[in-house]
FIDREN-586033 format. One line per 8 residues: number of its first residue (from 1); for each residue x, y negated, z negated of N, C-alpha, C. Coordinates in Angstrom, 1 decimal, decimal comma. Each point is the difference from the previous one (the first is absolute). Last residue first. Layout:
BEGIN
NUM) X Y Z X Y Z X Y Z ~ ... .
This chain:
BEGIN
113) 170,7 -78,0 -151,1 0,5 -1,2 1,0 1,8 0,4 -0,7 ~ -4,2 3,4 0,5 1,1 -0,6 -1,1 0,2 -1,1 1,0 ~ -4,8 2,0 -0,4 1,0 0,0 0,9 1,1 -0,7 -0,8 ~ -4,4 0,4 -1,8 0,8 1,0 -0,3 1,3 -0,1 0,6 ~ -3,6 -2,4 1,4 0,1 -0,9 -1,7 1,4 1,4 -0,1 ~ -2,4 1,2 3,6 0,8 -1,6 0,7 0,9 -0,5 -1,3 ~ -2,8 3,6 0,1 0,7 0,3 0,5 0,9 -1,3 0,1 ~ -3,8 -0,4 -1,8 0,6 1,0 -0,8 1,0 0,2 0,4 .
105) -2,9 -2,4 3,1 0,3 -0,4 -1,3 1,5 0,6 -0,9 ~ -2,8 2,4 3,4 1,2 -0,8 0,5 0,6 -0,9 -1,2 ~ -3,3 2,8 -1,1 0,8 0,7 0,0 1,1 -1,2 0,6 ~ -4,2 -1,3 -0,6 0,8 0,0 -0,9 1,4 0,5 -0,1 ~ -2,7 -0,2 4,0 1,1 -1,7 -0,3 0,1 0,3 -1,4 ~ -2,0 3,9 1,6 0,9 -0,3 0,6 0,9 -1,7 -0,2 ~ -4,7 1,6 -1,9 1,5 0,8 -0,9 1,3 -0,1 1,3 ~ -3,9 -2,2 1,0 1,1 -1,1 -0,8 0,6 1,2 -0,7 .
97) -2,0 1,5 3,8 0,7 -1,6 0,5 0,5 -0,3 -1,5 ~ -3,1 3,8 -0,4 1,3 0,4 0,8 0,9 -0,9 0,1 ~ -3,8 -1,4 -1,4 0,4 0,6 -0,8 1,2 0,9 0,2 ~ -2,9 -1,6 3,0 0,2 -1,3 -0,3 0,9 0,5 -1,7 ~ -1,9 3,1 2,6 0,9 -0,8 0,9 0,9 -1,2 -0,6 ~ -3,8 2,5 -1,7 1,2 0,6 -0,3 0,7 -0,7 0,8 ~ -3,6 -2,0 -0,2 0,7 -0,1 -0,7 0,6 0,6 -0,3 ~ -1,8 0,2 4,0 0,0 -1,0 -0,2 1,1 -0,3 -1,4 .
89) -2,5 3,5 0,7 0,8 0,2 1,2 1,1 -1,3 -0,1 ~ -4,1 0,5 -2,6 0,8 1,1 -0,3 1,5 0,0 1,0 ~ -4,1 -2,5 1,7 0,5 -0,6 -1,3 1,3 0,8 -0,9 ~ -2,0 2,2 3,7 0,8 -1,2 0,5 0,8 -0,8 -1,4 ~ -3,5 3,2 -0,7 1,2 0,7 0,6 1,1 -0,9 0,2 ~ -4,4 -1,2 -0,8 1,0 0,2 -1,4 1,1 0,6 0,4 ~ -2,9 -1,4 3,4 0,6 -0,9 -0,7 0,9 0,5 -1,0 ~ -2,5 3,2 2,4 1,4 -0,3 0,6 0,7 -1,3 -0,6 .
81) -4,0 1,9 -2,4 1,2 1,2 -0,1 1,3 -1,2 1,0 ~ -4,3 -1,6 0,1 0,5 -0,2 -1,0 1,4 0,9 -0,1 ~ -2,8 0,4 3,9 1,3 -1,5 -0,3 0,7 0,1 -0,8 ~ -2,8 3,6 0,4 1,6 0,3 0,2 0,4 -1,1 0,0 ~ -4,6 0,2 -1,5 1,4 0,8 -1,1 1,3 -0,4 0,6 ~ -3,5 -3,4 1,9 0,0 1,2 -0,4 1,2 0,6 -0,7 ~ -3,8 -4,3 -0,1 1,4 0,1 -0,3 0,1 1,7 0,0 ~ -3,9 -2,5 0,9 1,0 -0,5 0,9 1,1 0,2 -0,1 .
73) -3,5 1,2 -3,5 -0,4 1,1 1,8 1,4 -1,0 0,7 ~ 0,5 -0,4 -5,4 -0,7 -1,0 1,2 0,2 0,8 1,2 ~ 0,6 1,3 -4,9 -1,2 0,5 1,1 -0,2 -0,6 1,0 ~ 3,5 -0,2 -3,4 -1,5 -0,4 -0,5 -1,5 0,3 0,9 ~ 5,2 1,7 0,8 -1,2 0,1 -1,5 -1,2 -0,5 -0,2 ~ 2,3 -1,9 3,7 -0,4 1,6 0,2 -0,7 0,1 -1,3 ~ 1,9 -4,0 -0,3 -0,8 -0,2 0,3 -0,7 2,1 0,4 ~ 4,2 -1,1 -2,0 -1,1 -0,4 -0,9 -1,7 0,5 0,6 .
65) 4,2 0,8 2,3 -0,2 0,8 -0,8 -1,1 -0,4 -1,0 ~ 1,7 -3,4 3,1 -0,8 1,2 0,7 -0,7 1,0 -1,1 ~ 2,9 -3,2 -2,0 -1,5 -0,2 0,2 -1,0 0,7 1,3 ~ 4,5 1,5 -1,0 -0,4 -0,5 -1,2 -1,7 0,0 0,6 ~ 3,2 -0,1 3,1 -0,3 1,0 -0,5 -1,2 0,3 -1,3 ~ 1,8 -4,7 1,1 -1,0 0,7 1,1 0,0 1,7 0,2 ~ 3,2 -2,1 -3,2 -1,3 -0,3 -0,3 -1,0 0,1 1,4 ~ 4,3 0,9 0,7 -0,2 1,5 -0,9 -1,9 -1,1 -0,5 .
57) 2,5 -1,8 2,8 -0,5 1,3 0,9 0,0 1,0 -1,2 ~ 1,3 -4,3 -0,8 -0,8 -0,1 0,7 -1,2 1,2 0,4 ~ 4,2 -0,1 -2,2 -0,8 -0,7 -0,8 -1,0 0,0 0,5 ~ 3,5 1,1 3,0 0,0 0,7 -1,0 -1,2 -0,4 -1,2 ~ 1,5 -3,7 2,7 -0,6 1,5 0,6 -0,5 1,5 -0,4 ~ 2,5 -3,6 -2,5 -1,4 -0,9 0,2 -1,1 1,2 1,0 ~ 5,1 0,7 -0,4 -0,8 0,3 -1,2 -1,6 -0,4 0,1 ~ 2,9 -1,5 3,3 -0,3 2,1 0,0 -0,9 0,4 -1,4 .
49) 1,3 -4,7 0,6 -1,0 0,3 1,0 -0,3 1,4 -0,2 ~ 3,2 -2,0 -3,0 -0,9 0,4 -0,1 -1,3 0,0 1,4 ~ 4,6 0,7 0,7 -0,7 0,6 -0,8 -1,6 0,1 -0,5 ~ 2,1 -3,6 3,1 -0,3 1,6 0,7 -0,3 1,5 -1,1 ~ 1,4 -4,7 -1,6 -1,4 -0,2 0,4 -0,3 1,2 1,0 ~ 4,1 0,0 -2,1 -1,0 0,4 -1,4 -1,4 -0,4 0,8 ~ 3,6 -0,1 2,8 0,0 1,3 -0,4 -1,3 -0,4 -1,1 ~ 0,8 -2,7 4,4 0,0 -0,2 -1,2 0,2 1,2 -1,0 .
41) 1,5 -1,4 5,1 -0,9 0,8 -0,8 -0,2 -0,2 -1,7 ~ 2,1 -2,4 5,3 0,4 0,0 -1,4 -1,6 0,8 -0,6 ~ 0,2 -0,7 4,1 1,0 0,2 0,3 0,6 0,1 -1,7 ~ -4,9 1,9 2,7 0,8 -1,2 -0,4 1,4 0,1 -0,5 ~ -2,2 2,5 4,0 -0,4 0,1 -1,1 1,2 -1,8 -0,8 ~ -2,1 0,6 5,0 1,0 0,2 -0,6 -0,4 0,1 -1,6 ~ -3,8 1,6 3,0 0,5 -1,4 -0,3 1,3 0,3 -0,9 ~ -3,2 3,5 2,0 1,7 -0,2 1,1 0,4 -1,1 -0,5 .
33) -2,5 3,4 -3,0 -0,8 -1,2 0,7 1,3 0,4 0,3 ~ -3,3 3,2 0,4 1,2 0,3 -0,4 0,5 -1,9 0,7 ~ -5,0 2,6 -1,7 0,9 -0,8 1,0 1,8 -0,2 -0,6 ~ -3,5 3,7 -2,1 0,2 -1,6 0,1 0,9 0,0 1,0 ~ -3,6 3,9 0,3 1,7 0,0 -0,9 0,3 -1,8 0,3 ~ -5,6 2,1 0,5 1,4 -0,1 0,8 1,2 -0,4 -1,0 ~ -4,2 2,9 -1,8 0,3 -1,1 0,0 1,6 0,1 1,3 ~ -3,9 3,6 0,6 1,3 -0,2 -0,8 0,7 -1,2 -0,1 .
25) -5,6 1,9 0,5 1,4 -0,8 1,2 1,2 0,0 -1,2 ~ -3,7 3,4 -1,3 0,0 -1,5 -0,1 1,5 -0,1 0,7 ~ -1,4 4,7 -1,2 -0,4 -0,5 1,7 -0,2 -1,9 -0,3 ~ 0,7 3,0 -4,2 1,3 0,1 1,2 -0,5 -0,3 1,7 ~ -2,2 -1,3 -4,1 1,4 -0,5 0,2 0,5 0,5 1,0 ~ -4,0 1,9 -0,5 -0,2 -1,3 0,6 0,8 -1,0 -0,5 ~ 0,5 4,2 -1,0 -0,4 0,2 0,9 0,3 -0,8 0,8 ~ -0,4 -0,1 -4,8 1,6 0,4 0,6 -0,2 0,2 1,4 .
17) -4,0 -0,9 -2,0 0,8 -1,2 -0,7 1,5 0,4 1,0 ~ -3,0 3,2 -0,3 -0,6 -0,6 1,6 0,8 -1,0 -0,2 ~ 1,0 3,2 -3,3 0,2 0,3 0,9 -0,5 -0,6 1,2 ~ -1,6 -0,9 -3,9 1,3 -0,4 -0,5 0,9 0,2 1,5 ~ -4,5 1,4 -0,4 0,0 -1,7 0,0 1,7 -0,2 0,1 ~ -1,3 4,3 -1,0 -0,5 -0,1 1,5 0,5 -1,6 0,0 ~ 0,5 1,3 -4,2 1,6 0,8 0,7 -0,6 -0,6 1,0 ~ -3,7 -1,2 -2,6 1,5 -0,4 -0,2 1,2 0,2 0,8 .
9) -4,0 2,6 0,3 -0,4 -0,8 0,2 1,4 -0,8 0,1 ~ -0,3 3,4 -2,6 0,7 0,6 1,9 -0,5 -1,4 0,2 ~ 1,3 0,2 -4,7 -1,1 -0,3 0,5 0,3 0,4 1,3 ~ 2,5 1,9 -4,4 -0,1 -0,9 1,4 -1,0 0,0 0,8 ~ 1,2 3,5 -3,1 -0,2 -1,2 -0,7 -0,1 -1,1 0,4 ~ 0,4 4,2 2,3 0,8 0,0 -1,0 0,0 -1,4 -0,7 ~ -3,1 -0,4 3,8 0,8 1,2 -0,3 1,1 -0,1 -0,7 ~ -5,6 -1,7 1,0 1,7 0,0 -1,1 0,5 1,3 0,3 .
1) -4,2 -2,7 3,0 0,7 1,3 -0,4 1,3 -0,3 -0,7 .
């Protein structure tokens, strides 16, 4: 049956997909480690880690997003939605972080000595 241009078929399937996310076990939250952290931090090697992260999680969006399109049954709408979400989440963040060290910047070069 089509209603309003939409297969009911579609909406039913789409609606067992959101179902059977919301009754899947909730991944557990990472362990919080207790190992002293280290004592000297690298900045440009802790950058790019976040960046590498960020990169990460937007191409596993990505190829989630590929793979749905193409019709693979193992890939449903809402992962794909919650990766790109994340991915999106990810890079405003990460876009937040450097208009803030530009501004520090700016602020630093302006200061009178």
């Amino acid at each position: 049956m089509r209603t309003g241009g939409i297969d009911n078929s579609q909406i039913q399937a789409m609606i067992a997909q959101l179902k059977a996310a919301a009754t899947r076990p909730q991944a557990t939250p990472p362990a919080i480690q207790t190992e002293q952290p280290a004592s000297k931090v690298d900045f440009s090697q802790a950058l790019k880690g976040a960046l590498d992260t960020v990169a990460a999680s937007q191409n596993t969006a990505e190829g989630l997003s590929k793979r749905f399109q193409m019709g693979d049954d193992s890939v449903n709408l809402s992962d794909v939605m919650i990766a790109q979400q994340k991915a999106a989440i990810n890079f405003q963040a990460t876009m937040q972080v450097r208009n803030k060290l530009v501004q520090a910047y700016h602020d630093i070069m302006n200061m009178q000595i």
